[in-house]
N, C-alpha and C positions, 0 to 999 in steps of 0.2 A: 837612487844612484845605480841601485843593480839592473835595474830595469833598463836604464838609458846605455849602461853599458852592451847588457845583449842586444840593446837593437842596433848599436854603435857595429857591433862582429857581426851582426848580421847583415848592417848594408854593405860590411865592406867585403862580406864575402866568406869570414872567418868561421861562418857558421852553414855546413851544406844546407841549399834547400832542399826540401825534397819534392819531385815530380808528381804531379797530379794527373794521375789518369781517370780517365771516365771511362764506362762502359761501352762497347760498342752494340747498337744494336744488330740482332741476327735477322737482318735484312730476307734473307733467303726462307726463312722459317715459314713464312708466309705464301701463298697460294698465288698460280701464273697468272689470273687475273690482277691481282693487286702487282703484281711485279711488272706485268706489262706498264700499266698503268703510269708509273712511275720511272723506269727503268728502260721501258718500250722492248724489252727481253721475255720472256722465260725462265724457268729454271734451268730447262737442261741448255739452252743457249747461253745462259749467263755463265756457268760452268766452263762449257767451253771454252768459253771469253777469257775466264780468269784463268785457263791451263795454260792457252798461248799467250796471254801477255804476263804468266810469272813468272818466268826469267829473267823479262825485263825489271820487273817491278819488285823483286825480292832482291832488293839492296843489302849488300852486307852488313850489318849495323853489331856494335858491340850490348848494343841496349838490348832489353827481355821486352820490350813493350812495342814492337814493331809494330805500325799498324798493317792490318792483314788486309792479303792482295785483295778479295774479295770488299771491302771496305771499298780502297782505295779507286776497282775498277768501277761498283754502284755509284758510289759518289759522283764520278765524273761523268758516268751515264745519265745520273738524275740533274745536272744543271746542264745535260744537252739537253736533256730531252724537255726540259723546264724554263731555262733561261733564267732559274732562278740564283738570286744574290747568293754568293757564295758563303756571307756569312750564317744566313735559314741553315743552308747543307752541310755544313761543319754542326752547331747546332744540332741537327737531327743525327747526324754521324757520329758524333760525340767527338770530334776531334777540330784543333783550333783552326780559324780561318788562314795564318799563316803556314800550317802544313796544307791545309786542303790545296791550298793556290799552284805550291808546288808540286802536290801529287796528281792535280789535271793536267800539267806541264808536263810531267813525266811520264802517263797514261796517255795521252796523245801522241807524241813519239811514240810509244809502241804500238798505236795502233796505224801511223802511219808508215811503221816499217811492213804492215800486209797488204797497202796499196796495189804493188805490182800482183799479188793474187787475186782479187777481190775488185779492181777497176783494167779490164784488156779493154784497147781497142779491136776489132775482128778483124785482122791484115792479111790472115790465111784466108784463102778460098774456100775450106770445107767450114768455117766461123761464117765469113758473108752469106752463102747459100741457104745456110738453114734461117738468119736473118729475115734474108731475101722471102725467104719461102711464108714468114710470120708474118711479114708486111703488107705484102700482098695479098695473102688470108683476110687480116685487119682490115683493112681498108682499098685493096686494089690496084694501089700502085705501085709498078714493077719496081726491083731493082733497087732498093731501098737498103741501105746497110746502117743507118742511124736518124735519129732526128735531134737536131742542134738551136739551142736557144739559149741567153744567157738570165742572169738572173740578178740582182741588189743586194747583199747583206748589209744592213746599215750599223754605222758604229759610232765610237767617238769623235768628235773631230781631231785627227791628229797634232802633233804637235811642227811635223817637218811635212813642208806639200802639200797644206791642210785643203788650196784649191784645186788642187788635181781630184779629191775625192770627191767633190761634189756633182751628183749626178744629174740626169736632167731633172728627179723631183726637185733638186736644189738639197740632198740631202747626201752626207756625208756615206760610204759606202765603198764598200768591193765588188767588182765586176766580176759574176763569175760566171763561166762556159761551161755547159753541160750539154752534152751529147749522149742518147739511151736509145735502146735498142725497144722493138715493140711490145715487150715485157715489164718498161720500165726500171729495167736494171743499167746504172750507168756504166756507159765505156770508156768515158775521157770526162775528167772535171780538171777545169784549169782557174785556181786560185790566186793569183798576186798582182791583177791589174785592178788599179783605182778607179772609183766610181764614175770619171768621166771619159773614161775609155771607150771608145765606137767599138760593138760588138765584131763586127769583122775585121778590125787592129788585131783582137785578141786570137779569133779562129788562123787571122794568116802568122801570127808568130808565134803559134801553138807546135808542138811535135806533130798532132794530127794533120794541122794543115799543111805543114811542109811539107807532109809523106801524100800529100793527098795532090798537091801541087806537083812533085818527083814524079807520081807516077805507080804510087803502092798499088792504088786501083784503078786495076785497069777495065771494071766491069761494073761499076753501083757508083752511090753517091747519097748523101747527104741532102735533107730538106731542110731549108733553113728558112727564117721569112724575109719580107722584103732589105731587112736591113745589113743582109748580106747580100755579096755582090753573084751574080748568075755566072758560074764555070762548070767544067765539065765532070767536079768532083762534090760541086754543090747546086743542085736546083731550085729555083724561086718562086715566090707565085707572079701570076702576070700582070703587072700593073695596067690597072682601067680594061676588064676584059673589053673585045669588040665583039663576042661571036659564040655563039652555043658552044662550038669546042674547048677556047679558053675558058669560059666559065664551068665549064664539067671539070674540065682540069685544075682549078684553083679548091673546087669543092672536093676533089680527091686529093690532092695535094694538102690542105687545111684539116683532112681527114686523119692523115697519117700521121702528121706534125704535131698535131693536137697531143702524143702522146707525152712528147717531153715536157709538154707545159701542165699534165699530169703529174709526171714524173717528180718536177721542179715541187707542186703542190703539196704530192706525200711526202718528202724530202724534209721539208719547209715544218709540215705538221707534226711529221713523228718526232723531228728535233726543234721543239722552239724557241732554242737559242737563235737558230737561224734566220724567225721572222719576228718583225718588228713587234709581232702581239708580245713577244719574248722579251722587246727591250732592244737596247741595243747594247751592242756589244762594246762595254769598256776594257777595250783591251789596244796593245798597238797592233796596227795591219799585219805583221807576219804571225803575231799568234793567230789572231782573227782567220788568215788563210789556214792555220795548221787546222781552225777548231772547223774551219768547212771542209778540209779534203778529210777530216775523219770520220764525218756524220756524212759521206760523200759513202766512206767503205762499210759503214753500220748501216747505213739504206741497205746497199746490198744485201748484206749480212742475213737483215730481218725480209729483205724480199726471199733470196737463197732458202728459208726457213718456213716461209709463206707465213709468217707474223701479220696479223691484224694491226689496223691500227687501234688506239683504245676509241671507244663507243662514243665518249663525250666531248673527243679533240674536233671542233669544226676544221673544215680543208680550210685553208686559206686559197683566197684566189689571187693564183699568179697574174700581175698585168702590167706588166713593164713597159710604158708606148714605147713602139718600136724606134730604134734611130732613123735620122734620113737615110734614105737609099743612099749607099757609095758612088754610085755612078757606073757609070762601065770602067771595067775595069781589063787586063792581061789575060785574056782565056774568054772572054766574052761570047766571041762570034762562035767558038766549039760550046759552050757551054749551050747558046742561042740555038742551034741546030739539033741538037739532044733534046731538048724542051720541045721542039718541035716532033721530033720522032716518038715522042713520050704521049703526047695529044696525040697523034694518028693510033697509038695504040690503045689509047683508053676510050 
């Protein structure tokens, strides 16, 4: 009868439980090889990481058991850079899967509050030139201030709009826009359009495009492939060469472009949440986009830092078949003549 009583106070409450903590492991203790490996960081990078994002992430709490920032920012490093189930990573963290869920929610907002440091477009002149100047280095062709290509994150099927996401593999997805400079450092990633979005929908109802369309530049442009439309702020290659000139120009052209589909590749490998070898992503589409504009600013991060990738991650190879050609489009004929002046110069 005693017995049935204290479990009786205890369901109801009458009896405090008390908190179970586990240990956390000291992640950091460990050497930059192995930290890469997992983290795709460093030591003294990962440091860093946790200085600027503990403000955000040192929540006021009355509790003595806080989990510590450093925890909090590994963890959500190791299921980008992994794809892995969130409940392995709580498991290895020593913390349960219902705080982990919330503490990648809350490490991603802060790291998308360093977006505007860490992703410019180059809108000044003294930004384009020095561009201009890599490009040309690279590969030869003049005038070059980005190379633009979109990419697939695949996820769950959602719940609202579920066929809008469906892309041409037939596979549920986010469309997303990446434009990088010849370095591979991106300048513009645009996250929130559904997988069956035409890549140049997304470029013209981008900030870039706008400003590109206004008039920002007045001197360079954009290499895009054929499945954007040819104006005078983005060049294309030329459908069915006729003539040693066009084909010199498609092969230089395909030269420099080449880099974002690099770009897109390291991107893909260092975080393989992002490619399908990773799984896909059960998540709804606006986190899905938060969890690509952040592995958008830690690309960066780890380029800014000339981070390796690790030894044993194969590239995946980006191959997205391209959309139909748009057509002609508003800016054609000036875009038309520029391509033309582009071939007499190469």
């Amino acid at each position: 009868m005693a017995l049935l009583a204290l479990l009786e106070d205890y369901a109801n409450g009458r009896i405090r439980r008390e908190r179970v903590f586990r240990d956390h492991d000291d992640f950091l203790a460990h050497d930059d090889d192995w930290l890469i490996s997992r983290f795709r960081f460093p030591r003294a990078v990962l440091l860093d990481l946790c200085a600027e994002l503990g403000p955000v992430l040192e929540r006021a709490t009355r509790r003595n058991h806080a989990i510590p920032v450093q925890i909090q920012v590994l963890t959500t490093l190791g299921f980008l850079a992994t794809g892995c189930f969130q409940r392995e990573l709580a498991d290895r963290s020593g913390i349960s899967q219902p705080s982990l869920s919330a503490i990648i929610s809350v490490v991603l907002n802060g790291i998308l509050n360093m977006v505007s440091r860490y992703i410019r477009f180059p809108y000044t002149v003294r930004e384009q030139a020095e561009i201009k100047t890599q490009f040309a280095a690279m590969s030869g062709f003049p005038n070059v201030i980005g190379a633009i290509d979109c990419t697939h994150v695949a996820i769950r099927a959602p719940s609202e709009n579920e066929f809008a996401y469906v892309n041409r593999k037939h596979v549920h997805s986010i469309n997303v826009q990446i434009i990088c400079d010849s370095n591979m450092t991106l300048t513009n990633i645009v996250a929130r359009w559904p997988g069956s979005t035409h890549d140049s929908f997304i470029l013209t109802h981008s900030s870039v495009g706008n400003r590109l369309n206004a008039g920002a530049v007045r001197d360079g442009w954009l290499l895009g492939d054929s499945g954007y439309p040819l104006r005078r702020g983005l060049l294309t290659p030329i459908l069915n060469p006729q003539s040693a000139e066009e084909t010199h120009y498609n092969e230089v052209h395909s030269r420099a472009r080449a880099v974002v589909e690099r770009a897109i590749g390291i991107l893909k490998c260092r975080w393989r949440a992002l490619d399908a070898s990773g799984g896909r992503l059960l998540y709804h589409p606006a986190k899905v986009c938060k969890i690509v504009r952040a592995c958008g600013v830690l690309h960066n991060i780890a380029l800014r830092n000339g981070i390796p990738l690790p030894p044993d991650l194969p590239l995946p190879q980006h191959y997205d078949p391209e959309p139909q050609p748009p057509g002609r489009q508003e800016g054609y004929q000036r875009g038309a003549r520029i391509r033309e002046d582009v071939m007499r110069r190469l």
